[in-house]
C-alpha positions in Angstrom: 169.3 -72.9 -11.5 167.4 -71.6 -14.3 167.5 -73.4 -17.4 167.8 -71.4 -20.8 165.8 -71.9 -23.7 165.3 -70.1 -27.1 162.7 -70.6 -29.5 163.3 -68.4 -32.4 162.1 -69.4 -35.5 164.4 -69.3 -38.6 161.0 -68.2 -40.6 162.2 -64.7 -40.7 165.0 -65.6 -42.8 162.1 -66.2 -46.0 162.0 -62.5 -45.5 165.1 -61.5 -46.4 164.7 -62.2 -50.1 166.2 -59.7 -52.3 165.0 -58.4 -55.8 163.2 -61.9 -57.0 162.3 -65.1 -55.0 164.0 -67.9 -54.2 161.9 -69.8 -57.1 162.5 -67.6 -59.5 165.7 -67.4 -59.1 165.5 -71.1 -59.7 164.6 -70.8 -62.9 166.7 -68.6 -63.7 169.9 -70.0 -62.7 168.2 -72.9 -64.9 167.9 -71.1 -67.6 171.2 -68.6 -67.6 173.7 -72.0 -66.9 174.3 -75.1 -68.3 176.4 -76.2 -65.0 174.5 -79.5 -63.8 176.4 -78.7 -60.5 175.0 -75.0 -60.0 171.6 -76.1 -60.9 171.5 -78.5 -58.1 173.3 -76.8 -55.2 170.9 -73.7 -55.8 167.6 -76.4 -55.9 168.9 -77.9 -53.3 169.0 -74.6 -51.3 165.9 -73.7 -52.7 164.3 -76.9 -52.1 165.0 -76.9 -48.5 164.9 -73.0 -47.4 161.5 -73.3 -45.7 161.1 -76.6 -44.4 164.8 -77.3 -43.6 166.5 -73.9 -43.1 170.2 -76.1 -41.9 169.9 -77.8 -44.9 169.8 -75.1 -47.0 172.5 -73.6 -45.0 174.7 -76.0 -45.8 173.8 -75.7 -49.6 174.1 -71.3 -49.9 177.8 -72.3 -48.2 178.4 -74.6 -50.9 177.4 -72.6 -53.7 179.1 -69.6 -52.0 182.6 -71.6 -51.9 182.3 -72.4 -55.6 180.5 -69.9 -57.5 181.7 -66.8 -54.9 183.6 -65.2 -57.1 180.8 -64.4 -60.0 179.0 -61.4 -57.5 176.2 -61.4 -59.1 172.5 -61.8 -57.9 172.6 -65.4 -57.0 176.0 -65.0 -54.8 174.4 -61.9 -53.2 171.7 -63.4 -52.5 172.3 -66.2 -51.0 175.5 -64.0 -48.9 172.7 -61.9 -47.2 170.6 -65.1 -46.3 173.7 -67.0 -44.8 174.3 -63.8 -43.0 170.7 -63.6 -41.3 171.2 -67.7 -40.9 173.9 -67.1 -39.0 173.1 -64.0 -36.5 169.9 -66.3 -35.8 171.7 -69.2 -35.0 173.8 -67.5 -32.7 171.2 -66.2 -31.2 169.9 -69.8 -30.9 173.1 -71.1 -29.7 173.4 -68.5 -26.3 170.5 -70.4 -24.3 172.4 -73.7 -24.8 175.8 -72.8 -24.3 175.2 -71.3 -21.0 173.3 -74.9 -19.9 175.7 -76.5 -20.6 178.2 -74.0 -18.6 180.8 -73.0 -21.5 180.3 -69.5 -20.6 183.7 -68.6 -22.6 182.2 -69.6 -26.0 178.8 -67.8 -24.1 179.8 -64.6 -24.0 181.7 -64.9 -27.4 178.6 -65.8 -29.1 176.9 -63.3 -27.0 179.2 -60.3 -28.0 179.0 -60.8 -31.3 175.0 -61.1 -31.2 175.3 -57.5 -29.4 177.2 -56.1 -32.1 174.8 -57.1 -34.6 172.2 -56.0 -32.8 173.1 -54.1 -29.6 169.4 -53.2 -27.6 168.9 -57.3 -28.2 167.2 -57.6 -25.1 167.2 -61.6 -24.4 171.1 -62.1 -25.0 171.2 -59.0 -22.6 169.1 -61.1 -20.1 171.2 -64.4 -20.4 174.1 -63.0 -20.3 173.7 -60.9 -17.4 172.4 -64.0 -14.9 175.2 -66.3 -16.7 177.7 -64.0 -14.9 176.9 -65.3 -11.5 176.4 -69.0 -12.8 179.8 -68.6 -13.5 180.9 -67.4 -10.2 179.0 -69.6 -8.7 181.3 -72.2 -10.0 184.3 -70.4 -9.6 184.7 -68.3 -12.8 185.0 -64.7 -12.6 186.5 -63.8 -15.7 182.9 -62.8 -17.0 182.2 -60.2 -13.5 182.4 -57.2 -15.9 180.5 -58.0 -19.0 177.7 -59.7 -17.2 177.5 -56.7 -14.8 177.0 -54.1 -18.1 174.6 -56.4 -19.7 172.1 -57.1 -16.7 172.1 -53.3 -15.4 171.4 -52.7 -19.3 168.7 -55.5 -19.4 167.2 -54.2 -15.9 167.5 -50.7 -16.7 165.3 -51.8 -20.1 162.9 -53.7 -18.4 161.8 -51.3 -16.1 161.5 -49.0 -19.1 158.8 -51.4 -21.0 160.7 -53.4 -23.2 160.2 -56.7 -23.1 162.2 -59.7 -24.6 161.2 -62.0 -27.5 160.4 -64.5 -25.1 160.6 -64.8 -21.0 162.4 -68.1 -20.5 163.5 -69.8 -18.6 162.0 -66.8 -16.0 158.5 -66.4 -15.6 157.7 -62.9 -16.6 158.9 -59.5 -16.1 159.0 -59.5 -12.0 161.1 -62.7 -12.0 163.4 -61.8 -14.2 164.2 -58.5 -12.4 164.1 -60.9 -9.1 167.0 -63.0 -11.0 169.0 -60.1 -12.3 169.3 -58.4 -9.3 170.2 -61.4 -7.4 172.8 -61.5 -10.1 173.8 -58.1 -9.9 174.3 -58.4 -5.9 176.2 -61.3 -6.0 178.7 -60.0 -8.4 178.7 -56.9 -7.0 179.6 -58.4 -3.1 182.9 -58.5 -3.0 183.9 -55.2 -4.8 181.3 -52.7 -3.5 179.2 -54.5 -0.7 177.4 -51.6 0.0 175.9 -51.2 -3.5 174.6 -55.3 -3.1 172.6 -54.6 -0.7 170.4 -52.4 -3.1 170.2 -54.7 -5.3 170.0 -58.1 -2.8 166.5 -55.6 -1.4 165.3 -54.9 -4.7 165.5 -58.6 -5.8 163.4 -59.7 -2.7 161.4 -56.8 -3.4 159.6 -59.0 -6.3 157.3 -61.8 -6.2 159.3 -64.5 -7.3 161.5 -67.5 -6.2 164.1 -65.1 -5.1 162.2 -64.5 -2.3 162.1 -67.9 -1.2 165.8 -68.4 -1.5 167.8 -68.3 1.7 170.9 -67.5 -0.1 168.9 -64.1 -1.0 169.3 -63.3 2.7 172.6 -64.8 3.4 174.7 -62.6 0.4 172.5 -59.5 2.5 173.8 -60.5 5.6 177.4 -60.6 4.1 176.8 -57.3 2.3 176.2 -55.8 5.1 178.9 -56.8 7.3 181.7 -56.3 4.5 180.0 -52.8 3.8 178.6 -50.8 6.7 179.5 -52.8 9.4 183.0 -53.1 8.9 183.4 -49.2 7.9 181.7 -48.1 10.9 183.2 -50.7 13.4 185.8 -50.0 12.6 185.8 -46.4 13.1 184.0 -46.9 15.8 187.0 -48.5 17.6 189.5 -46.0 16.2 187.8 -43.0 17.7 186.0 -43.9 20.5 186.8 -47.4 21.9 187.9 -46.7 25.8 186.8 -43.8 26.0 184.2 -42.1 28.1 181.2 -41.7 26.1 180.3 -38.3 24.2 177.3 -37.9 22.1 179.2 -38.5 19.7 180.1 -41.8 20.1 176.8 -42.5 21.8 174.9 -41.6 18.3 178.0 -43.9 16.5 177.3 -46.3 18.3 173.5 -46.3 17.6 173.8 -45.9 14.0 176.1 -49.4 14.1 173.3 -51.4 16.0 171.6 -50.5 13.4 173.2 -52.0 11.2 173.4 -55.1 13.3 170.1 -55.3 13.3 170.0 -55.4 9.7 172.7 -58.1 9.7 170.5 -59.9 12.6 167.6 -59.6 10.0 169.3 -61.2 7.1 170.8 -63.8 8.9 167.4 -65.1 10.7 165.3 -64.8 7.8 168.1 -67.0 5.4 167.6 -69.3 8.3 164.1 -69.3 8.4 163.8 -69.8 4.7 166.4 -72.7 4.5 164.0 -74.9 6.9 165.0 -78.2 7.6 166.3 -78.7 4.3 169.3 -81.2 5.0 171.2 -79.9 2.1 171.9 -76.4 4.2 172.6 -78.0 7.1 176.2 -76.8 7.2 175.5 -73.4 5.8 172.3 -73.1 8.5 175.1 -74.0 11.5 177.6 -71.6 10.0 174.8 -68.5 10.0 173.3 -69.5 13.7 176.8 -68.8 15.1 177.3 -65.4 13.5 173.1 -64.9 14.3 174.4 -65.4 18.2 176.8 -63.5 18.3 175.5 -60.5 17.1 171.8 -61.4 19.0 174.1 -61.9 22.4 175.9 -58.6 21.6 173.0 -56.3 21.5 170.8 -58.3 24.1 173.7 -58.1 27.1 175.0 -61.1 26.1 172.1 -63.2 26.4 170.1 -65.6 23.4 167.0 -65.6 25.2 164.6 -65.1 22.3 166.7 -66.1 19.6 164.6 -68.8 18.4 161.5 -66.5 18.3 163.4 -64.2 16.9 164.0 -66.4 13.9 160.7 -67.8 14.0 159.5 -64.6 13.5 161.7 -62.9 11.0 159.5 -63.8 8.1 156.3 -62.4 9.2 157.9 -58.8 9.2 158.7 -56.6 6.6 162.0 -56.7 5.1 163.9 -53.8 6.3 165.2 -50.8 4.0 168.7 -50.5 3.8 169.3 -47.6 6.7 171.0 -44.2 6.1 174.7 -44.8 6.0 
């Protein structure tokens, strides 16, 4: 699972100074009140801006909560630079919560980071692979938001834009890898057909993706909740016991087609999984659908089923076929 990360710098905030600096402001406050208390919330905030941004967080709040009410340059100020504090520290706070699996407060962070800044392409990113960690773990809620912001992130990145910083990805192909993973697996149980495009894409780029042998598996179910089970089953409504016609002789050859595909997926998750004891019970679970479907278009037989696997990862992976 991919671990997120963000290393934006609170720096930018010194930016955001208004009218006179921080230090001059200093001195003025100094100079325009003889409030002890004023004097040293506002050097305190000053004092700590740069080297201790939190710090001087906490101070702007305290000033704000006493002296709010005087609007004048000081309070807004120090309103702006709480602001910008705030929509970076959001920002800051996305990567962690989605470690740490709290995807509710995730994508409440992350909506409110969009409405401040809605082409921000990194929350985009996070939140649009989030959506299948939460699935993974049961929590679907999140399908529809994380759907929107990785076809927006994918549909950016393949346009040049790049994010403020890769991780936890390693660069452009791997996160397109990861967010089309993402986008198939979300995208499996509503509209099976469309995962497959994006299962194909994923394993299209150089990346661990490619190497997964759930990649394959999620394919395999893709295509048999799509294709396969539209066209077997109209296959059996219009020509099962039947003499054959050329019509159901050129259904019949599109739908092996498909199997083939399924076959495909199937062998290579297998291949890819190896020996690796922790998909033992998933490896058993896709040899017995593999058979079936190997026996079914090979007159019943699995003679060549283990070369079959064997060799699944030597070949190209196959385009999705016309449907």
């Amino acid at each position: 699972m991919k671990v997120f990360v963000s290393r934006l710098a609170l720096a930018a905030l010194v930016a955001l100074m208004v009218g006179i600096t921080g230090a001059r402001q200093f001195a003025t406050v100094a100079q325009e009140t003889d409030d002890p208390a004023k004097i040293a919330i506002y050097k305190r905030f000053v004092d700590n801006r740069v080297p201790n941004p939190d710090a001087a967080y906490q101070a702007a709040r305290d000033y704000l909560a006493k002296y709010q009410k005087e609007k004048d340059q000081y309070t807004d100020y120090l309103s702006k630079w709480v602001a910008a504090y705030e929509r970076d520290d959001r920002k800051r706070q996305l990567g962690p919560l989605i470690n740490e699996k709290k995807f509710d407060d995730a994508y409440k962070v992350g909506a409110k980071i969009l409405a401040d800044d809605p082409d921000y392409l990194r929350a985009q990113i996070d939140l649009g692979y989030a959506g299948y960690l939460a699935a993974s773990n049961k929590d679907e809620k999140h399908n529809a938001d994380a759907l929107m912001y990785a076809r927006k992130a994918i549909q950016a990145l393949e346009s040049g834009k790049t994010p403020s910083d890769w991780a936890p990805f390693k660069g452009k192909d791997d996160t397109l890898a990861y967010l089309n993973y993402a986008v198939g697996f979300l995208t499996l149980k509503t509209t099976p057909a469309q995962a497959i495009d994006s299962l194909l894409k994923a394993a299209q780029y150089e990346s661990d993706i490619r190497r997964t042998a759930s990649t394959y598996y999620f394919l395999a179910v893709a295509y048999e909740a799509g294709p396969y089970k539209t066209m077997s089953t109209a296959f059996q409504t219009n020509y099962a016991n039947k003499p054959e016609t050329p019509e159901s002789k050129a259904a019949l050859e599109k739908l092996n087609v498909v199997i083939d595909r399924i076959m495909d997926a199937y062998a290579r998750g297998i291949a890819t999984a190896g020996t690796d004891p922790k998909t033992e019970q998933s490896r058993k679970e896709w040899m017995a659908q593999l058979s079936n479907y190997y026996k079914f278009r090979h007159g019943g037989s699995d003679a060549g089923l283990t070369e079959f696997i064997a060799s699944s990862l030597q070949k190209p992976l196959p385009p999705k076929p016309p449907l």
